[in-house]
C-alpha positions as a Markdown table, in Angstrom:
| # | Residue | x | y | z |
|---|---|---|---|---|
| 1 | Unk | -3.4 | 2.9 | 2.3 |
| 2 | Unk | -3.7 | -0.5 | 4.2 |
| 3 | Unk | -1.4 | 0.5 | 7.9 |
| 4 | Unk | -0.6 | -3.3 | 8.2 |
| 5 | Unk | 1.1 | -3.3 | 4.5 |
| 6 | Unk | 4.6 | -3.9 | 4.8 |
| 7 | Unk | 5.8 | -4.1 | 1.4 |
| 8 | Unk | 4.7 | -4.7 | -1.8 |
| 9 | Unk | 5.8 | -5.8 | -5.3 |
| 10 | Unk | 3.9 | -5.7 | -8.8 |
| 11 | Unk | 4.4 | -7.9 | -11.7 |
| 12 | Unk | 2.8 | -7.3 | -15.0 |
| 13 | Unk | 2.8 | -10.3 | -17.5 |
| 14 | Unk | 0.6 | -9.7 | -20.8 |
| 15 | Unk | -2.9 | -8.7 | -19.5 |
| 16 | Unk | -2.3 | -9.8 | -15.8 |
| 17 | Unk | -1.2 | -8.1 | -12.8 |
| 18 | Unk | 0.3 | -9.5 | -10.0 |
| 19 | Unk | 0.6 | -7.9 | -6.4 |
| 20 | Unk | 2.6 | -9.1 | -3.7 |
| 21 | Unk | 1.9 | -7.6 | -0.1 |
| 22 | Unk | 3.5 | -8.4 | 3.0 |
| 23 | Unk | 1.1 | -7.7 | 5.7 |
| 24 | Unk | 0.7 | -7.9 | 9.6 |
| 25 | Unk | -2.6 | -9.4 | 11.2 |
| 26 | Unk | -3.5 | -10.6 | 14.6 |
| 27 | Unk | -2.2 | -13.7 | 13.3 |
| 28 | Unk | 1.3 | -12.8 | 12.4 |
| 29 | Unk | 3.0 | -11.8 | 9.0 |
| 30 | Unk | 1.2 | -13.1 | 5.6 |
| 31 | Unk | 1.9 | -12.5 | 1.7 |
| 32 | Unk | -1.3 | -11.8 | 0.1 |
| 33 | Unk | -1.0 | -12.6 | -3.6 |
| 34 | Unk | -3.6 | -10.9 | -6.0 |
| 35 | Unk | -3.6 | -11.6 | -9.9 |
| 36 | Unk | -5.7 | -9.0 | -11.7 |
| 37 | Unk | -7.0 | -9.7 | -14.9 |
| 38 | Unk | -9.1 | -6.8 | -16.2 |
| 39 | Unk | -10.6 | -5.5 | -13.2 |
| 40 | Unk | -11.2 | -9.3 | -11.9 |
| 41 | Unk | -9.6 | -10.5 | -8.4 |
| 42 | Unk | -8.0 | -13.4 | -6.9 |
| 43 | Unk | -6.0 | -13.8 | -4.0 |
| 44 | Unk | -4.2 | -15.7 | -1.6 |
| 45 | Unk | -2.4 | -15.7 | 1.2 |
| 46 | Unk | 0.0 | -17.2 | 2.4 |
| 47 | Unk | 1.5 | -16.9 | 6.1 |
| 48 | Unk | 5.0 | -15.8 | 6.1 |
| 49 | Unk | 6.3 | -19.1 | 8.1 |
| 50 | Unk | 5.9 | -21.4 | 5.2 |
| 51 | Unk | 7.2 | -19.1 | 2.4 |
| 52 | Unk | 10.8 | -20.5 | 2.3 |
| 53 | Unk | 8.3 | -24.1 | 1.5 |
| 54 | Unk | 6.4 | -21.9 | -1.1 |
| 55 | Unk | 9.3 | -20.6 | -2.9 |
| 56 | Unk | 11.4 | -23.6 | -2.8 |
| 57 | Unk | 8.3 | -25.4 | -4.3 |
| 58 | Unk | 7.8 | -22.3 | -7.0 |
| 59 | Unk | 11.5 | -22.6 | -7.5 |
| 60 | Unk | 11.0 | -26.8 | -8.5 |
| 61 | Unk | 8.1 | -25.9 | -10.8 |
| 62 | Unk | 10.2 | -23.5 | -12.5 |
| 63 | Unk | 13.2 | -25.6 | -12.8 |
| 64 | Unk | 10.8 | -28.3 | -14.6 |
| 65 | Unk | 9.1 | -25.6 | -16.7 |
| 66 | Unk | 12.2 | -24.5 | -18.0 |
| 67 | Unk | 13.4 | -27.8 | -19.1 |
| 68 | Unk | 10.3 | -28.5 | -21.2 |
């Protein structure tokens, strides 16, 4: 187990999984995002000081999904 996770949250949707990990580096705190999709891997990461910009951006995609 990775010592600089700090929590972590997994979302299945159909044949994807999505993990969520908070994690510490030299450079600070990060959320690395990984969709698995049958054994294939994608991530990114995002640093933890613009995640109120990246959910408040998720949180305007959503609003127009959900009015389609």
């Amino acid at each position: 187990m990775d010592n600089d996770l700090l929590h972590t949250e997994k979302i299945l949707a159909d044949r994807k999984i999505f993990f969520l990990n908070l994690k510490s580096n030299a450079r600070g705190l990060v959320v690395k995002i990984t969709e698995d999709v049958s054994g294939n891997r994608d991530t990114i990461m995002v640093p933890a000081e613009i995640l109120g910009d990246f959910i408040a951006a998720l949180n305007d995609i959503k609003a127009t999904a959900d009015e389609q």
